[in-house]
C-alpha positions as CSV (number, residue, x, y, z in Angstrom):
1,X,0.0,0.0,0.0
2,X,1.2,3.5,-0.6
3,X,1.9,5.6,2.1
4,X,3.7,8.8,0.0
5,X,2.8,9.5,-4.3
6,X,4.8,12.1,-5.8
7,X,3.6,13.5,-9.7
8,X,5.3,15.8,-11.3
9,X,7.2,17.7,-8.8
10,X,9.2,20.7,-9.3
11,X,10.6,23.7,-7.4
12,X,12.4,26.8,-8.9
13,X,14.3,29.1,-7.0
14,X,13.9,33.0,-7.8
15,X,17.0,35.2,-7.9
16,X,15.4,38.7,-7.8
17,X,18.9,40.9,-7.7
18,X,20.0,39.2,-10.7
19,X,16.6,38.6,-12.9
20,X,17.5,35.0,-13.0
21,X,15.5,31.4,-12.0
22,X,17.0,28.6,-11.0
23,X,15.1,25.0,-11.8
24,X,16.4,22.6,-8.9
25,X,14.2,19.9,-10.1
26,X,11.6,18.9,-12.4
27,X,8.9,16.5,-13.1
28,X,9.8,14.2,-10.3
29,X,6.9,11.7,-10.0
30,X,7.5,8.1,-7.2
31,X,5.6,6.3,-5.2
32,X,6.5,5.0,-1.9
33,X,4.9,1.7,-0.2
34,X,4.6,1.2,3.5
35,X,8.3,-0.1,5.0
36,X,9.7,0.3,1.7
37,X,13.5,2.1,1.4
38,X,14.1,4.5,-1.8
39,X,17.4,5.9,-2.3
40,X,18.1,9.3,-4.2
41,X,21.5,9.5,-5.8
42,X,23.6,12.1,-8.0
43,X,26.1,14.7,-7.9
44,X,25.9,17.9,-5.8
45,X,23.7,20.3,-6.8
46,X,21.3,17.5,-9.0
47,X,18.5,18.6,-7.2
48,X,18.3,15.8,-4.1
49,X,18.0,17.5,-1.2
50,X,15.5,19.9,-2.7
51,X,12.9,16.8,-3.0
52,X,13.4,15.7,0.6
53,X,12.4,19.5,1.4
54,X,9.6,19.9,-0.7
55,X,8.1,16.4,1.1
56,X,9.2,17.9,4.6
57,X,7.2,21.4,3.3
58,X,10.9,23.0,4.5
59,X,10.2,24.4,0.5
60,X,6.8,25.0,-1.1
61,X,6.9,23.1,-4.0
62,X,6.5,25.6,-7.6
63,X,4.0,22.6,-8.9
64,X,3.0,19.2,-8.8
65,X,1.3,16.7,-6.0
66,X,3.1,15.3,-2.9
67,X,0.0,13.0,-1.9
68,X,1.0,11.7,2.0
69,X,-1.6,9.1,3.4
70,X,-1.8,10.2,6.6
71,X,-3.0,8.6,9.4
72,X,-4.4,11.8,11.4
73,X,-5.6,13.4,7.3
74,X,-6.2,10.3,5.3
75,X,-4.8,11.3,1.8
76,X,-3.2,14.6,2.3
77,X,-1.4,17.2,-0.2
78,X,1.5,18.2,1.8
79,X,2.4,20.6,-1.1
80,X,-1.2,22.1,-0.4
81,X,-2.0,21.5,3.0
82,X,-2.0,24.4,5.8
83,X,0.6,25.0,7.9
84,X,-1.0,23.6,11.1
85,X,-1.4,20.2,9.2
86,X,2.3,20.0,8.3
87,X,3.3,21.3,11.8
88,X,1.2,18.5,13.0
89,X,2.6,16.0,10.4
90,X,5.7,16.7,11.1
91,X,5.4,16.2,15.4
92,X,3.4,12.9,14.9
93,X,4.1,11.0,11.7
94,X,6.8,12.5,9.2
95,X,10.7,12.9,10.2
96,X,13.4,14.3,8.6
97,X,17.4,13.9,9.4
98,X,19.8,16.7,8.2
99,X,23.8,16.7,8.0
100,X,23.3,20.4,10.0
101,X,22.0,20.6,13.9
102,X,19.3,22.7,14.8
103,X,18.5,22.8,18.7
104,X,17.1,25.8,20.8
105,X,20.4,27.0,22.6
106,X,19.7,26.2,26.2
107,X,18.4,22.8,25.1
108,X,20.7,19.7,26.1
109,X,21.3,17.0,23.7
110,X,18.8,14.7,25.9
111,X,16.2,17.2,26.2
112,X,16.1,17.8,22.4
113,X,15.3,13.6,22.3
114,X,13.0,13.9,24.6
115,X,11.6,16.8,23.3
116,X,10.8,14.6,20.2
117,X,8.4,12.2,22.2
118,X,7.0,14.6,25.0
119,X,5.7,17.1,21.9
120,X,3.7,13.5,20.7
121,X,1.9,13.7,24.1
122,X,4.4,11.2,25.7
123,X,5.0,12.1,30.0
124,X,8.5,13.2,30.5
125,X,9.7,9.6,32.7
126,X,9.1,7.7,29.4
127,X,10.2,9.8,27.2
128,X,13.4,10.5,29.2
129,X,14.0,6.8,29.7
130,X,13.5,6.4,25.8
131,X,15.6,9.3,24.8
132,X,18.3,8.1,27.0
133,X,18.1,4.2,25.1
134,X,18.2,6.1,21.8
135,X,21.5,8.3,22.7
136,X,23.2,5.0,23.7
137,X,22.3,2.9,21.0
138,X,23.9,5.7,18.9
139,X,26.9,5.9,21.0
140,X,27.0,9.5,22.0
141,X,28.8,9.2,25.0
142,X,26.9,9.8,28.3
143,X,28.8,12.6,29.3
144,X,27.1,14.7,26.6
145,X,23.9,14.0,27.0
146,X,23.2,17.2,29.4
147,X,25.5,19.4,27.6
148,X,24.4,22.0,25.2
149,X,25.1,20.4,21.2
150,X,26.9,23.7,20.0
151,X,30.3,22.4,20.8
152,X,29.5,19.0,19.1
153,X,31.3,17.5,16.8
154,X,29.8,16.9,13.3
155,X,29.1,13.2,13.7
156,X,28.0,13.8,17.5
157,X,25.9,16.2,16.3
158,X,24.6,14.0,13.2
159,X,23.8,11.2,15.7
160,X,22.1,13.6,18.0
161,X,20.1,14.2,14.6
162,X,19.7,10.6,14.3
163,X,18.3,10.0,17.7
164,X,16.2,12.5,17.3
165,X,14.2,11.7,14.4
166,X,14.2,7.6,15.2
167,X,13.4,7.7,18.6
168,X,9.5,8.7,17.2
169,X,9.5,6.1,15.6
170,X,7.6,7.9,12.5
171,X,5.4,6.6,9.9
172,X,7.2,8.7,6.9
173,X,11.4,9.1,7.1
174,X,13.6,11.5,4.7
175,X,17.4,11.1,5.3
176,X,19.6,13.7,4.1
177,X,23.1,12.0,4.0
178,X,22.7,10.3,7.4
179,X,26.1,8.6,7.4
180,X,28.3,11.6,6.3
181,X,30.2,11.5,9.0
182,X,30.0,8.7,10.6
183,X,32.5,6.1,11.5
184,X,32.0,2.5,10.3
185,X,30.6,0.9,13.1
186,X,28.2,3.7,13.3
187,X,27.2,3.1,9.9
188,X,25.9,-0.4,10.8
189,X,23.9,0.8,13.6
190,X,22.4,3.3,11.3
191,X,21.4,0.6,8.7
192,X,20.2,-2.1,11.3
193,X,18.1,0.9,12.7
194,X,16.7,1.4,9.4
195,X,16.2,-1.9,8.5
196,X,14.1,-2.6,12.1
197,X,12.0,0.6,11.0
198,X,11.2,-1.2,7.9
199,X,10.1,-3.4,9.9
200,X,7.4,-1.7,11.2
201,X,6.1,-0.4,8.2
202,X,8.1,3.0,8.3
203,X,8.3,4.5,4.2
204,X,12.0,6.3,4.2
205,X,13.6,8.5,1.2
206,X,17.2,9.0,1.8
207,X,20.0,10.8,-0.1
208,X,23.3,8.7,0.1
209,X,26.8,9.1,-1.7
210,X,27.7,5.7,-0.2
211,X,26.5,3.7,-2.7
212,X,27.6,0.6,-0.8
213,X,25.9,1.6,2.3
214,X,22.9,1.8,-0.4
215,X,22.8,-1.1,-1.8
216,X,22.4,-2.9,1.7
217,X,19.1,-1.0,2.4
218,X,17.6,0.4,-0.5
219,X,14.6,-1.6,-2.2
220,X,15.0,0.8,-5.2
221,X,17.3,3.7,-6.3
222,X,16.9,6.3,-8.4
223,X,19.5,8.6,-10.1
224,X,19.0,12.9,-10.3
225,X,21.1,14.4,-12.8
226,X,20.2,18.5,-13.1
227,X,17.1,17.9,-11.4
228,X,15.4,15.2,-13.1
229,X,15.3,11.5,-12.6
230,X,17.6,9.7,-15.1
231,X,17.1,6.2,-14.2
């Protein structure tokens, strides 16, 4: 069963000093099942990142259908839908990990975790307790856990990312480059992770330049060259 159907996507970027606009991708049409993986690859700049966006709503799409089968919305158009829907969406059902950190400054790297479950309507003991098994099974040492993530490094702060997102558990998944920086054995925990998600019926999208890594998750890839799909 589908759970996400893309048609003819595209998003243009207006440059109004210069009079010029910018096509970042074009007529991008998938369909994602329920627990099925599909991986976006191609060069920088092809246009990947710009479709996870457009699905997160981080972008308003320029045309074309991002239909989301929602469990809260039934069949929703996240390239239509209001702002409180997507803002919904995006607490209960649909996650989304980035290569860059965003946390509130005076929030520790366990209370962003936590602050992942609590905004679902979990109480703070579980969510604390999950938050906590999610920080270890990502191996960010204990002693970080109630510091501030500014001083992070970038793979403590792309596992913080990781923990994050997982620990919800959602329904939907993008992954933007999720192993960038990541050690080996990291790597593994990251693809075990993603294949117990499957598990449960999560439908992910990620963006990957380890084709390896890839090939040991992905049920189907596809290949953006200057914003289109090529194959």
């Amino acid at each position: 069963m589908e759970i996400l159907c893309i048609a003819n996507l595209a998003k243009n970027f207006y440059l109004h000093n210069p009079g010029r606009e910018i096509k970042s991708c074009r007529n991008i049409s998938l369909k994602l099942e329920h627990g099925e993986f599909i991986g976006i690859a191609g060069l920088s700049g092809a246009g990947k990142s710009t479709i996870l966006k457009c699905i997160y709503r981080s972008y308003l799409p320029t045309r074309g259908e991002i239909i989301y089968n929602s469990e809260a919305f039934g069949r929703i158009d996240l390239a239509a839908a209001a702002e409180r829907e997507i803002l919904y969406l995006r607490r209960h059902e649909i996650g989304y990990v980035s290569q860059f950190l965003n946390v509130m400054p005076r929030t520790t790297a366990k209370e962003h975790v936590m602050n992942a479950l609590t905004d679902m309507g979990m109480d703070a003991g579980s969510a604390e307790t999950d938050a906590k098994e999610m920080l270890a099974y990502f191996r960010l040492p204990e002693n970080l856990w109630d510091i501030y993530p500014a001083t992070f490094s970038g793979g403590e702060r792309l596992r913080l990312n990781l923990a994050h997102a997982m620990v919800k558990r959602p329904r939907l998944l993008m992954l933007d480059e999720p192993t960038a920086s990541l050690d080996g054995r990291t790597k593994i925990l990251v693809r075990d992770m993603l294949r117990n998600l499957k598990g449960k019926d999560t439908g992910m999208i990620g963006i990957f330049h380890d084709i390896e890594f890839m090939k040991g998750v992905c049920d189907k890839i596809f290949n953006i060259s200057e914003g289109a799909i090529v194959s």
